[in-house]
DOKOL-593911 format. One record per atom (N, C-alpha, C): residue number from 0; atom name; x negated, y negated, z. Coordinates in steps of 0.001 Angstrom, whole numbers, padded with zeros to 6 digits. Layout:
<pts>
resi=NUM; name=CA; x=X; y=Y; z=Z
...
</pts>
This chain:
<pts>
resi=0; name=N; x=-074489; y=-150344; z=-142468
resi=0; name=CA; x=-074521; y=-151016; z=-141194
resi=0; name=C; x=-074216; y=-150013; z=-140091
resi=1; name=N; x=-075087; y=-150206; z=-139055
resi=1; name=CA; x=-074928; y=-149239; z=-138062
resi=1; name=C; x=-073972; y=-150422; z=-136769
resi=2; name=N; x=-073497; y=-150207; z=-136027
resi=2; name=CA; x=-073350; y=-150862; z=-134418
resi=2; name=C; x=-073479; y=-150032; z=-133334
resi=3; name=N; x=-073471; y=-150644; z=-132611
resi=3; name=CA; x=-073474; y=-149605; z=-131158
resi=3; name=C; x=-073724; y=-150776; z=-129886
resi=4; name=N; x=-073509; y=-150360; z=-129000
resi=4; name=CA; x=-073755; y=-151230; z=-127522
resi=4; name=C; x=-074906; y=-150107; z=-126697
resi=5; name=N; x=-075691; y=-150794; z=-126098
resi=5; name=CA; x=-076822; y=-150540; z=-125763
resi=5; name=C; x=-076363; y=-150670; z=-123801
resi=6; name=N; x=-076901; y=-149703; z=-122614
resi=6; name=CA; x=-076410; y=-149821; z=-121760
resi=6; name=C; x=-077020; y=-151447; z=-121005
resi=7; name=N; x=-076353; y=-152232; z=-120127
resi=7; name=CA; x=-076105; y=-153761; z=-119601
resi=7; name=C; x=-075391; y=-154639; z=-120680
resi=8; name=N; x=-074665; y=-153982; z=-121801
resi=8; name=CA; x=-073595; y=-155034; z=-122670
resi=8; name=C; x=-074868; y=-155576; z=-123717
resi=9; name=N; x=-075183; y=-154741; z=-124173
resi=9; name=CA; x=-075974; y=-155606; z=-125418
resi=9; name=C; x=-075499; y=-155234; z=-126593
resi=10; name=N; x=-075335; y=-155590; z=-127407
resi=10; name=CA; x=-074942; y=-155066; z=-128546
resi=10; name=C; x=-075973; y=-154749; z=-129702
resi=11; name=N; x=-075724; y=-153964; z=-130120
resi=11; name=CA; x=-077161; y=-153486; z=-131040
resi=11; name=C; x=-076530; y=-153273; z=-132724
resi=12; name=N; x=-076818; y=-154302; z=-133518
resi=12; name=CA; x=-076577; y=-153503; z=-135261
resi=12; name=C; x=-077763; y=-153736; z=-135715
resi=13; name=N; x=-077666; y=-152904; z=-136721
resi=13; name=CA; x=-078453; y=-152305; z=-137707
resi=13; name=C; x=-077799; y=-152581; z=-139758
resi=14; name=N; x=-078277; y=-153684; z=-139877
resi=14; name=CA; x=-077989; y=-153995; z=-141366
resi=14; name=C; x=-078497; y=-153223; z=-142245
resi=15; name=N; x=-078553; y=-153004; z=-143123
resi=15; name=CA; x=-079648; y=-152175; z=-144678
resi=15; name=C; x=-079292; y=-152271; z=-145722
resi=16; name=N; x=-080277; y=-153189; z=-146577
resi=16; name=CA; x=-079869; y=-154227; z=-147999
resi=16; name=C; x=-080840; y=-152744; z=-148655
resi=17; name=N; x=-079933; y=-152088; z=-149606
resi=17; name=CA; x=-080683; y=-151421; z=-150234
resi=17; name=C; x=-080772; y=-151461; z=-152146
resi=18; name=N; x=-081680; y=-151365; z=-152737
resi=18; name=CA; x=-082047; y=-151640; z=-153596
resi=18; name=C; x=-083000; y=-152385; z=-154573
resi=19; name=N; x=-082766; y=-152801; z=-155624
resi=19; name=CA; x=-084122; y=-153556; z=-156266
resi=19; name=C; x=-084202; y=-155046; z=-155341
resi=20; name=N; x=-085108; y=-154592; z=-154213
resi=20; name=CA; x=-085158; y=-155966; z=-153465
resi=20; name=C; x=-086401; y=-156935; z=-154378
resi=21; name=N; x=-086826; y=-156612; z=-155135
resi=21; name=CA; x=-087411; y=-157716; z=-156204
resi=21; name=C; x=-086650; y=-158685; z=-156747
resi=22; name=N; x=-085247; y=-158316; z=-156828
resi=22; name=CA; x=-084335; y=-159022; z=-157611
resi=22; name=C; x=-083688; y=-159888; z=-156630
resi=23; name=N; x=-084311; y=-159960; z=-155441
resi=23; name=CA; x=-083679; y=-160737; z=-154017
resi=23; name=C; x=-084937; y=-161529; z=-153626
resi=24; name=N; x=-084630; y=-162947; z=-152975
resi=24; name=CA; x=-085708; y=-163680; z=-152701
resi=24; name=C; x=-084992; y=-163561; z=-150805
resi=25; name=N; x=-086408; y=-163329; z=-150467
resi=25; name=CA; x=-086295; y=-162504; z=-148976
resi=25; name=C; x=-087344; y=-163558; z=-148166
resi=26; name=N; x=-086757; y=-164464; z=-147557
resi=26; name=CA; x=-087252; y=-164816; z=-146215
resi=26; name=C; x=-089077; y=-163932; z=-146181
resi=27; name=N; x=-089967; y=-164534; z=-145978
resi=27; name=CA; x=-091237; y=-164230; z=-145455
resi=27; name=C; x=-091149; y=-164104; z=-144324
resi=28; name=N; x=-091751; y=-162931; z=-142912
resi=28; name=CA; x=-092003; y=-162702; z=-141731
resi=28; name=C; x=-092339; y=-164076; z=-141676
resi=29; name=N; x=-091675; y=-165053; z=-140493
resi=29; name=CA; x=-092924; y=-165907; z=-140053
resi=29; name=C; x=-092692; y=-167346; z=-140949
resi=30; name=N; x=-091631; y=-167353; z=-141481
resi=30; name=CA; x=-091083; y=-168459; z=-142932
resi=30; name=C; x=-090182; y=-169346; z=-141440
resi=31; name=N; x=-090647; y=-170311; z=-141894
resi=31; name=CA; x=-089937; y=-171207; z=-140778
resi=31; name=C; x=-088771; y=-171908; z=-141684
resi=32; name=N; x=-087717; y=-171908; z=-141448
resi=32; name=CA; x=-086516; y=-172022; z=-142167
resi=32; name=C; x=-085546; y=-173567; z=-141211
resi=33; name=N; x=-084571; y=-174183; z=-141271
resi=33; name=CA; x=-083776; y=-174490; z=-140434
resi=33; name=C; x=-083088; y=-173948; z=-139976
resi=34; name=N; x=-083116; y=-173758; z=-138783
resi=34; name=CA; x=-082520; y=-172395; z=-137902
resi=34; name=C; x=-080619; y=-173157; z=-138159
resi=35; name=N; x=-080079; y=-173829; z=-138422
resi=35; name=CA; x=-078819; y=-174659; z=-138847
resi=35; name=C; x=-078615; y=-173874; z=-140268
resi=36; name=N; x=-079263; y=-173792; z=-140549
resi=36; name=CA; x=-078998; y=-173192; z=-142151
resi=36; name=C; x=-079389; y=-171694; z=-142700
resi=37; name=N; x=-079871; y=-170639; z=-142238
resi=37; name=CA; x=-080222; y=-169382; z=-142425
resi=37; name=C; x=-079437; y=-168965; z=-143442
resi=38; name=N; x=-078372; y=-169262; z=-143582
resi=38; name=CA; x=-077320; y=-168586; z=-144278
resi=38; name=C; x=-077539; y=-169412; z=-145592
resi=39; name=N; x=-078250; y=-170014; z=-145774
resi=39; name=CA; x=-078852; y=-170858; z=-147281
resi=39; name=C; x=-079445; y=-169904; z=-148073
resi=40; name=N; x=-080095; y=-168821; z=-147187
resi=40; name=CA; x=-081483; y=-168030; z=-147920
resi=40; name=C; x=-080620; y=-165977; z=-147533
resi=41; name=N; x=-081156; y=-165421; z=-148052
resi=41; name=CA; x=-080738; y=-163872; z=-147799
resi=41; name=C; x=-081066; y=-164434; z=-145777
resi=42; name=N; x=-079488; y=-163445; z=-145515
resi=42; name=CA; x=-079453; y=-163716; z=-144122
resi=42; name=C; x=-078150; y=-162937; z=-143763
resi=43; name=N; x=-078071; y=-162095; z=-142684
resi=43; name=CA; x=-077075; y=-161134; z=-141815
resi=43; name=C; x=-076408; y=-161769; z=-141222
resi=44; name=N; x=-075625; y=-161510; z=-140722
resi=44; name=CA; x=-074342; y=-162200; z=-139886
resi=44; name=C; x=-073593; y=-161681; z=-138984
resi=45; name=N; x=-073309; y=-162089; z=-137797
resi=45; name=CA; x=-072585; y=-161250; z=-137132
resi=45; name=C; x=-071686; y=-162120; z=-136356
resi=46; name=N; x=-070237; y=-161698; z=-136282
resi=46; name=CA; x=-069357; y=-162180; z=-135801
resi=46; name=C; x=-068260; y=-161851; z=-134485
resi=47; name=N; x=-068794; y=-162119; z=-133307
resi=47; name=CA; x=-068178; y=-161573; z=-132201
resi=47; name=C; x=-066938; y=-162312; z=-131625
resi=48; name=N; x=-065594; y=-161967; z=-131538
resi=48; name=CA; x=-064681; y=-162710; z=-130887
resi=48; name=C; x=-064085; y=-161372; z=-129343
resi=49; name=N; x=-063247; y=-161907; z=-128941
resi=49; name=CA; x=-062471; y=-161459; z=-127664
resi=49; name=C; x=-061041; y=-160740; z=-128277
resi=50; name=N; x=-060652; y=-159668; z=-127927
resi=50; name=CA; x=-059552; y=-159558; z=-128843
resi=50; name=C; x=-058164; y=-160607; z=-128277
resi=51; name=N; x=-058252; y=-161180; z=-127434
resi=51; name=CA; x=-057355; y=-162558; z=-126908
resi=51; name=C; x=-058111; y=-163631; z=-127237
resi=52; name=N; x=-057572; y=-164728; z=-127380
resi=52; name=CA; x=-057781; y=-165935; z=-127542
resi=52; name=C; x=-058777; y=-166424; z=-129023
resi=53; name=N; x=-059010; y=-167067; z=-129573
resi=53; name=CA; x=-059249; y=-167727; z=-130549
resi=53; name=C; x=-060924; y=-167709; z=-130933
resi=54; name=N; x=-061742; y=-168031; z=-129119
resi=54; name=CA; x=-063088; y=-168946; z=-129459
resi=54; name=C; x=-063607; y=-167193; z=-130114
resi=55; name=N; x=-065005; y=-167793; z=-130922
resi=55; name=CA; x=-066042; y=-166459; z=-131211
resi=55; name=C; x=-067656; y=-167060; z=-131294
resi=56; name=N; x=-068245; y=-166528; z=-131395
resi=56; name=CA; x=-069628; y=-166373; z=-131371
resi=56; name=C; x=-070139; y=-165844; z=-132550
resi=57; name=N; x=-071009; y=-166832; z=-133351
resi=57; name=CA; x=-071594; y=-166675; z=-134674
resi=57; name=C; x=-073279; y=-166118; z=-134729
resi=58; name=N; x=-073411; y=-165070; z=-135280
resi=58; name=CA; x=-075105; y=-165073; z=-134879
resi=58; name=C; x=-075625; y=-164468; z=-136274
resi=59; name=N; x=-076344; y=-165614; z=-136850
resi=59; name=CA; x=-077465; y=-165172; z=-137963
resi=59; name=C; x=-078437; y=-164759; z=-137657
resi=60; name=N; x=-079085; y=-163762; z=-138696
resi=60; name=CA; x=-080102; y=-162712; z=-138607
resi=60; name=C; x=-081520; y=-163377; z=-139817
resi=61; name=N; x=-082000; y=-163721; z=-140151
resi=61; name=CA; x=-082866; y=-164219; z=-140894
resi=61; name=C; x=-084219; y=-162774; z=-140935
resi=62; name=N; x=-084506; y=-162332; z=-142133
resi=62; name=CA; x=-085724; y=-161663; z=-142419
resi=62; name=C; x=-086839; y=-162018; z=-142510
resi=63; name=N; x=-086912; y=-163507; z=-141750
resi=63; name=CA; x=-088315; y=-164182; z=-141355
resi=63; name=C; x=-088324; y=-164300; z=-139767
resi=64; name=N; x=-087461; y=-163172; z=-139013
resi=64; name=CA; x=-087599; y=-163005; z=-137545
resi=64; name=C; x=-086654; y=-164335; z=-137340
resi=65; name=N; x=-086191; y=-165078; z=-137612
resi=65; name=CA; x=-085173; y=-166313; z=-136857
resi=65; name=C; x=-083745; y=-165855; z=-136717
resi=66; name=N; x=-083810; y=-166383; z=-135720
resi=66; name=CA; x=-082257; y=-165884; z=-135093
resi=66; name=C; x=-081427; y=-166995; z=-134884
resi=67; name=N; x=-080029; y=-167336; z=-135325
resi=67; name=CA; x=-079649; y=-168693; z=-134372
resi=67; name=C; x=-078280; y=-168024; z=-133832
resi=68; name=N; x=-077666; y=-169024; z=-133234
resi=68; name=CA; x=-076501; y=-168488; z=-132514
resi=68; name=C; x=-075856; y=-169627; z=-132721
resi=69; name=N; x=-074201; y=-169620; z=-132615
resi=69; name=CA; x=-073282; y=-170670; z=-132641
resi=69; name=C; x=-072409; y=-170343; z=-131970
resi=70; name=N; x=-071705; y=-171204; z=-131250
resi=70; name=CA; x=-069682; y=-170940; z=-130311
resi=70; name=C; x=-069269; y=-171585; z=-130956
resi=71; name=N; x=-068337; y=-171418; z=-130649
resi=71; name=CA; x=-066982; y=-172024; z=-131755
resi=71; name=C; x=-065924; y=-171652; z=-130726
resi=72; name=N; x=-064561; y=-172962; z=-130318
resi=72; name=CA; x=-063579; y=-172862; z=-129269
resi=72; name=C; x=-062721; y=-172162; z=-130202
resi=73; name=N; x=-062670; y=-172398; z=-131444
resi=73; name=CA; x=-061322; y=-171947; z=-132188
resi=73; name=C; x=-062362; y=-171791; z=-133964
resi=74; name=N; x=-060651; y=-171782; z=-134690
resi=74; name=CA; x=-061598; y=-171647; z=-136366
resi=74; name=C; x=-062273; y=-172415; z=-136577
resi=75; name=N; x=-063492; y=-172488; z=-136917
resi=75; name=CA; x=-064596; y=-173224; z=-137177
resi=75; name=C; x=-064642; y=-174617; z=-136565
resi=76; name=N; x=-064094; y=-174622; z=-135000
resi=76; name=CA; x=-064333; y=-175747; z=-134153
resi=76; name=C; x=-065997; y=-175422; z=-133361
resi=77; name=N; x=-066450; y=-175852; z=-133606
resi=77; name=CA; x=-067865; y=-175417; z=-133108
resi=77; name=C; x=-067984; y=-176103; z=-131823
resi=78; name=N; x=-068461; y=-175571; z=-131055
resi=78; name=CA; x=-068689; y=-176434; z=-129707
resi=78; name=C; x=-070189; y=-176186; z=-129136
resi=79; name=N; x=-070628; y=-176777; z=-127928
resi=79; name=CA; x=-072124; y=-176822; z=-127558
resi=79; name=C; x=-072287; y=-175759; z=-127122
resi=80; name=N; x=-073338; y=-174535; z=-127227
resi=80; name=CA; x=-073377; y=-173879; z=-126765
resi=80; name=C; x=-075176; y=-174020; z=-126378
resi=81; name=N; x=-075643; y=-172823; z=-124977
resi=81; name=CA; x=-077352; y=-172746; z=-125213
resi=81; name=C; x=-077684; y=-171879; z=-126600
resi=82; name=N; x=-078908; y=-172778; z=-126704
resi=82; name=CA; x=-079813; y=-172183; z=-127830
resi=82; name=C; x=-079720; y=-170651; z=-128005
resi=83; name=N; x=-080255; y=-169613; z=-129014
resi=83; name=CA; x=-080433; y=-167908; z=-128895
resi=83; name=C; x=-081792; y=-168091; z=-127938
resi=84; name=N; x=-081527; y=-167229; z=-127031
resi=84; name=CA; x=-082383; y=-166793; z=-126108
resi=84; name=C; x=-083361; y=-165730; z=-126187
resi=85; name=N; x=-082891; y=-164406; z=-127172
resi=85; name=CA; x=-083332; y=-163220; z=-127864
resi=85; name=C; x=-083916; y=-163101; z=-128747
resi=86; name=N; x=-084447; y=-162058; z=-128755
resi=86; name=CA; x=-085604; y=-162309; z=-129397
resi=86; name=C; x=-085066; y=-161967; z=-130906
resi=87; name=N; x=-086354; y=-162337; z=-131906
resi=87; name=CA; x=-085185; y=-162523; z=-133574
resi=87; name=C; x=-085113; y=-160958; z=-133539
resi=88; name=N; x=-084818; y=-160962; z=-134972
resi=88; name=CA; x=-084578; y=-159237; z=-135533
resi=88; name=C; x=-086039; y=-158457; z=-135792
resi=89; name=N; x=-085845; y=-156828; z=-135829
resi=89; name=CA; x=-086858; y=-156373; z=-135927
resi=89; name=C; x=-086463; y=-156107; z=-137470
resi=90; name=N; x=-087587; y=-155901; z=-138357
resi=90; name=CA; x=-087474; y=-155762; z=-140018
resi=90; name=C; x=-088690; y=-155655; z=-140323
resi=91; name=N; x=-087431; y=-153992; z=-141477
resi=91; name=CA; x=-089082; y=-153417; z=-141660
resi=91; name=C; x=-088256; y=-153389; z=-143674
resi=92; name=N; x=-089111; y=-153057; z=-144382
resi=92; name=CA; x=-089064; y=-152549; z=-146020
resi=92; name=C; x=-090156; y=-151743; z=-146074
resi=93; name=N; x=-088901; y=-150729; z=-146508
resi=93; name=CA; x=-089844; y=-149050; z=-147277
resi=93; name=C; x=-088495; y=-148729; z=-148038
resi=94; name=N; x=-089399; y=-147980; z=-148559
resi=94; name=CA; x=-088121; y=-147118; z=-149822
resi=94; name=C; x=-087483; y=-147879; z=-150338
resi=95; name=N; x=-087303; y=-148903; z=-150915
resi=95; name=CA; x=-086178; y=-149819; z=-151792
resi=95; name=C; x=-085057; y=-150259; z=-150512
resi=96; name=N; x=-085156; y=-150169; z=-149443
resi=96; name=CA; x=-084409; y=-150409; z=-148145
resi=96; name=C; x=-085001; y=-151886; z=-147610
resi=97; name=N; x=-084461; y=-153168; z=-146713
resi=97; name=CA; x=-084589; y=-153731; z=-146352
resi=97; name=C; x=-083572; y=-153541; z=-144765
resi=98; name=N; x=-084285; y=-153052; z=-143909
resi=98; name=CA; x=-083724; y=-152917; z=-142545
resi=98; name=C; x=-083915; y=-153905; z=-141594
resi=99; name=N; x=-082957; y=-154621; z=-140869
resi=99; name=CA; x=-082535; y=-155972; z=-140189
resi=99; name=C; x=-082328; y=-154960; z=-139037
resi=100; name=N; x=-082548; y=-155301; z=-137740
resi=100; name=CA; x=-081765; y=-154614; z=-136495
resi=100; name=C; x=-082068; y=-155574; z=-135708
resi=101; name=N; x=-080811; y=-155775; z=-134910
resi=101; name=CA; x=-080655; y=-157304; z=-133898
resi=101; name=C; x=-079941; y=-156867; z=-132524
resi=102; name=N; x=-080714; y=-157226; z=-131370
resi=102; name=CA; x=-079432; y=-157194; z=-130235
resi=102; name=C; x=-079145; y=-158290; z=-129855
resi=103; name=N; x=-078204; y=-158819; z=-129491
resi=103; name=CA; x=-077422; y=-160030; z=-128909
resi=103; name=C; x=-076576; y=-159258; z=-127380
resi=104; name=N; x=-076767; y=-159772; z=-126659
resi=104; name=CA; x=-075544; y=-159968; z=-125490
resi=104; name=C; x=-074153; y=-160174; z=-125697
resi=105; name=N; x=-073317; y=-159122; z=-125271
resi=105; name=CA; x=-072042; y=-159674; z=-125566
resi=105; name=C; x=-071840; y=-160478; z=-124520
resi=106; name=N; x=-070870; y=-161477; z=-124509
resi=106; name=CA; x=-070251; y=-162608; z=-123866
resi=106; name=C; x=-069327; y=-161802; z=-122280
resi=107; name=N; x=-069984; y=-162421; z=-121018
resi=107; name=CA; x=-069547; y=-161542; z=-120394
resi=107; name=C; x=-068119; y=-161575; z=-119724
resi=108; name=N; x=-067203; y=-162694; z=-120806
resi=108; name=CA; x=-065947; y=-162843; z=-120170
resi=108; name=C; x=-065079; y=-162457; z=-121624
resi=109; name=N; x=-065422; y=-161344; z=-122393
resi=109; name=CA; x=-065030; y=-160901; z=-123727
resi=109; name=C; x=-063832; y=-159985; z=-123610
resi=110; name=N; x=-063804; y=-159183; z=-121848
resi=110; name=CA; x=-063113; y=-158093; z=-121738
resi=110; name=C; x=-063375; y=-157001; z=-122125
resi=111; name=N; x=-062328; y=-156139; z=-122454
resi=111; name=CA; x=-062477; y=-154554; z=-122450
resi=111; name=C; x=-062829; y=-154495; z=-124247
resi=112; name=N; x=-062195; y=-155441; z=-125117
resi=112; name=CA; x=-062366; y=-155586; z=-126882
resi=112; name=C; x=-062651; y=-156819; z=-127091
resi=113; name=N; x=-063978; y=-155856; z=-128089
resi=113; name=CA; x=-064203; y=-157158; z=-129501
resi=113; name=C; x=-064131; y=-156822; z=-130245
resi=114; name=N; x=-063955; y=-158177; z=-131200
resi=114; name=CA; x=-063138; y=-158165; z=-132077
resi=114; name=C; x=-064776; y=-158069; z=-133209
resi=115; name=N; x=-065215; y=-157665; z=-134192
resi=115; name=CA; x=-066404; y=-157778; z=-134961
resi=115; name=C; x=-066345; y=-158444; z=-136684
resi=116; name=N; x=-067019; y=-159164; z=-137163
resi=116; name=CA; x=-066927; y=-159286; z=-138722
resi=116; name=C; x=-068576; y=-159342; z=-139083
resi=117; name=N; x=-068700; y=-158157; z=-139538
resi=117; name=CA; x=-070367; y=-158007; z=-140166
resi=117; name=C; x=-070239; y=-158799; z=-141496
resi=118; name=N; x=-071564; y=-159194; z=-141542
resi=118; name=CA; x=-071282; y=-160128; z=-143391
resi=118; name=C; x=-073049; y=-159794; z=-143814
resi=119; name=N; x=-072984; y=-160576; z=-144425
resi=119; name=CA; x=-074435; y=-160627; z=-144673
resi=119; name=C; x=-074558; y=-161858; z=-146522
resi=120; name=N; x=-075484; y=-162879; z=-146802
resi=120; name=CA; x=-075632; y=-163470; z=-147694
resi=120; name=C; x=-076742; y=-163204; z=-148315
resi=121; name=N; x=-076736; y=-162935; z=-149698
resi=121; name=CA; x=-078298; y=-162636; z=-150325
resi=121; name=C; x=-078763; y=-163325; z=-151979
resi=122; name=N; x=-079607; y=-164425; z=-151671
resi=122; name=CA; x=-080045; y=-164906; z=-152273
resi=122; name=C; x=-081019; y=-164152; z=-153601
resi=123; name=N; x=-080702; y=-164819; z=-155131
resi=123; name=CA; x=-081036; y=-163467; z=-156018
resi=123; name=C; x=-082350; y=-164219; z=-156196
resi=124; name=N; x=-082972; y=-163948; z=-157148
resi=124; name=CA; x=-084315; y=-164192; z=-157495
resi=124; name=C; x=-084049; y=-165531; z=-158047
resi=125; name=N; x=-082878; y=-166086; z=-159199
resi=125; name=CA; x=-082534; y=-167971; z=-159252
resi=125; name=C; x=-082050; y=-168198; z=-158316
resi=126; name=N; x=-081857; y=-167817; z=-157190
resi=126; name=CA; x=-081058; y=-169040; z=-156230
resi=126; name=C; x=-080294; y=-168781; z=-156100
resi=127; name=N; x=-079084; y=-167998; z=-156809
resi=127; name=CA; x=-077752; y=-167960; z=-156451
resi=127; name=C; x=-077539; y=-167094; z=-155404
resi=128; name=N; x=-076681; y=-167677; z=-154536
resi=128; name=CA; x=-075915; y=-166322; z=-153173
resi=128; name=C; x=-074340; y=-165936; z=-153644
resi=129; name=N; x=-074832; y=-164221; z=-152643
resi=129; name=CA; x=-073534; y=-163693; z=-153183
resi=129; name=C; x=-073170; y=-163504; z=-151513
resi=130; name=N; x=-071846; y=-163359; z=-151427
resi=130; name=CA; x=-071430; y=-163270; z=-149735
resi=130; name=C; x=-070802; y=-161788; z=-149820
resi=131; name=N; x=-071406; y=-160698; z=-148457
resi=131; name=CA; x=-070561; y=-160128; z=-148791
resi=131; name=C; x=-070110; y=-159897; z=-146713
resi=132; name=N; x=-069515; y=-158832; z=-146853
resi=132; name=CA; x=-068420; y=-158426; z=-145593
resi=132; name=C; x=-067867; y=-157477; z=-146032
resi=133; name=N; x=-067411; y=-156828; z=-144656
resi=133; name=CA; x=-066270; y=-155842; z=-144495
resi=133; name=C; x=-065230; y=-156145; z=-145255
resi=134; name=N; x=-064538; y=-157447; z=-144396
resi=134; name=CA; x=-063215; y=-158053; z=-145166
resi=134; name=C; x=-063160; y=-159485; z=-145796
resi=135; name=N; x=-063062; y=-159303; z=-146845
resi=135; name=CA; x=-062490; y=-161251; z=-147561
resi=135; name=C; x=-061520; y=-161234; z=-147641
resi=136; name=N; x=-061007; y=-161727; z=-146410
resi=136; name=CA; x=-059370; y=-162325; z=-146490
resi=136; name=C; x=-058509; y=-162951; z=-147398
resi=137; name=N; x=-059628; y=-163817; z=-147951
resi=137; name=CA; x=-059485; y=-164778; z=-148835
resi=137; name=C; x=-059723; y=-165034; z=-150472
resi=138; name=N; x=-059288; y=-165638; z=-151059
resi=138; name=CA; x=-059887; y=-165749; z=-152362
resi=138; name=C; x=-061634; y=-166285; z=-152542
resi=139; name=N; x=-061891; y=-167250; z=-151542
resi=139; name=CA; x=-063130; y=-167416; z=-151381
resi=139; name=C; x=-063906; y=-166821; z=-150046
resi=140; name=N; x=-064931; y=-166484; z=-150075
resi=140; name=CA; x=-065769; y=-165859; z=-148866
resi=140; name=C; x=-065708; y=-166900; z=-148099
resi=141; name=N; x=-064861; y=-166351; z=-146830
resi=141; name=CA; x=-064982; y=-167160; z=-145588
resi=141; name=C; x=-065508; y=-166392; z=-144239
resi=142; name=N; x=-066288; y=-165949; z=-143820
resi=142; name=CA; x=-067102; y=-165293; z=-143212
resi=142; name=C; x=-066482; y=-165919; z=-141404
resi=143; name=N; x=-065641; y=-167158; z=-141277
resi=143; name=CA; x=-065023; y=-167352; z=-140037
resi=143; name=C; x=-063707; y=-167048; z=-140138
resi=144; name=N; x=-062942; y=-166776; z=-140922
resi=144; name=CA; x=-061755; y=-166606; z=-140890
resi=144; name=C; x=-061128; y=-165219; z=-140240
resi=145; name=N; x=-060287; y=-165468; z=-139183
resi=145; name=CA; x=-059834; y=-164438; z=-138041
resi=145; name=C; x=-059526; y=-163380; z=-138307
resi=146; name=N; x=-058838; y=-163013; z=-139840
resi=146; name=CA; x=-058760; y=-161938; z=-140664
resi=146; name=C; x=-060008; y=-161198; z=-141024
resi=147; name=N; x=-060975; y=-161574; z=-141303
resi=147; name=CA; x=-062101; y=-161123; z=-141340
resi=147; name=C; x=-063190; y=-160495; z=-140491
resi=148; name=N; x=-062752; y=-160496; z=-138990
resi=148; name=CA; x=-062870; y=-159485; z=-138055
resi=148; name=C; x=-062491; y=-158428; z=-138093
resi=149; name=N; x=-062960; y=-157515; z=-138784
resi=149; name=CA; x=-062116; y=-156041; z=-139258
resi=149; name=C; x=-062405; y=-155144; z=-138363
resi=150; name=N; x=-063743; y=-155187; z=-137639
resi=150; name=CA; x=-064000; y=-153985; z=-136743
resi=150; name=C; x=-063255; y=-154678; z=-135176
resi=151; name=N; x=-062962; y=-153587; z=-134324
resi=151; name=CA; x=-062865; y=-153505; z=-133240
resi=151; name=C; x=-063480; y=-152335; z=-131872
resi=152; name=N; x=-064288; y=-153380; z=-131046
resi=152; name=CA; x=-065319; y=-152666; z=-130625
resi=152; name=C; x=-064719; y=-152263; z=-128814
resi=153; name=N; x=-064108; y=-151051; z=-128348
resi=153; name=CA; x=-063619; y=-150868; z=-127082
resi=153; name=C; x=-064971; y=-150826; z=-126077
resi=154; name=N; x=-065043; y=-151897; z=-124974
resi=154; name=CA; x=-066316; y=-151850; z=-124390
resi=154; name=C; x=-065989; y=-151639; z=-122857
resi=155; name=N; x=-065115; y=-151074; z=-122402
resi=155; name=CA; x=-065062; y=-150824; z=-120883
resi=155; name=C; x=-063420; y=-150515; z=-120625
resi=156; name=N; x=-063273; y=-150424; z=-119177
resi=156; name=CA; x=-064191; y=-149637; z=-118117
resi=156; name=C; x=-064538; y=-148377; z=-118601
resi=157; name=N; x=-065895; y=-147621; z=-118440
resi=157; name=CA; x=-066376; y=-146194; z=-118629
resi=157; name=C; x=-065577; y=-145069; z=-117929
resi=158; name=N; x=-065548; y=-144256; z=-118708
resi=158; name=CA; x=-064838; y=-143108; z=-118083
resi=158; name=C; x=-065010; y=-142124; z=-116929
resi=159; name=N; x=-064816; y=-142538; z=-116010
resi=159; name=CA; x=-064738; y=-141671; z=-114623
resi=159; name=C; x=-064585; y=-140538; z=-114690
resi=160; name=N; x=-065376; y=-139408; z=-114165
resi=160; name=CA; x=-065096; y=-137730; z=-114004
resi=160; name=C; x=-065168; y=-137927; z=-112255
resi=161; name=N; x=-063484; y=-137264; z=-111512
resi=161; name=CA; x=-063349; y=-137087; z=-110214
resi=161; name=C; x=-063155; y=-135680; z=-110179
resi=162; name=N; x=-064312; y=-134885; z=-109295
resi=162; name=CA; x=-063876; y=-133556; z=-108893
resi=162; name=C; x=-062954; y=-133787; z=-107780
resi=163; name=N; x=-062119; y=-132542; z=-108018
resi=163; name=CA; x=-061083; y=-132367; z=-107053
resi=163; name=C; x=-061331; y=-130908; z=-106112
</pts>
């Protein structure tokens, strides 16, 4: 997984499922899915909070280009938010690699830190999903749980050079 912020606050990652992707059932370009459920089928994840206060921002990555987005005021209190506005992920496969790359907007009342939890779910060739992440807090994969924000991303103010 790559991250980075892109200049006007966008945030830019870069996922890469590498290996016998035969043995993975992968979303079709263009597979119309329930954008509520992505995380049913092989699907990326990204988890943005504020390093104050509680609410975060949920955003699945789907390898059939669908994107959804979720808010949430607190742990898995979900609240109304607008639809994803952005456009889905770009995804390409070569070399035994499956490459996901997504930008989202960070939230523009997030402050100077965010807080990050990359995950990603991948469906095998029967059906079964395995969850994975940075951090499992837990005995079971909980992909919202506040512990599971492991990265922290410093996004401002930029550093000033004053000649004297």
């Amino acid at each position: 997984m790559d991250i980075g912020v892109s200049p006007g606050g966008v945030l830019v990652v870069r996922y890469a499922i590498v290996g016998e992707l035969d043995r993975l059932r992968i979303p079709a370009a263009g597979a119309s899915l329930d954008p509520e459920r992505l995380w049913e089928h092989t699907c990326c994840e990204l988890f943005v909070a504020p390093a104050l206060g509680e609410s975060y921002v949920e955003w699945n990555f789907s390898p059939s280009g669908q994107i959804a987005r979720f808010a949430f005021s607190a742990y898995r209190e979900r609240i109304t938010s607008a639809p994803a506005t952005v456009a889905g992920p770009a995804v390409t496969v070569q070399d035994g690699a499956l490459v996901l790359e997504a930008r989202v907007p960070l939230p523009p009342d997030f402050g100077e830190t965010a807080l990050m939890s990359l995950s990603a779910v991948l469906e095998d060739a029967g059906g079964a999903l395995s969850y994975w992440a940075l951090r499992h807090p837990c005995d079971r994969p909980d992909f919202h749980h506040p512990e599971g924000f492991a990265l922290a991303l410093t996004l401002g103010p930029p550093i000033a050079i004053v000649h004297r």
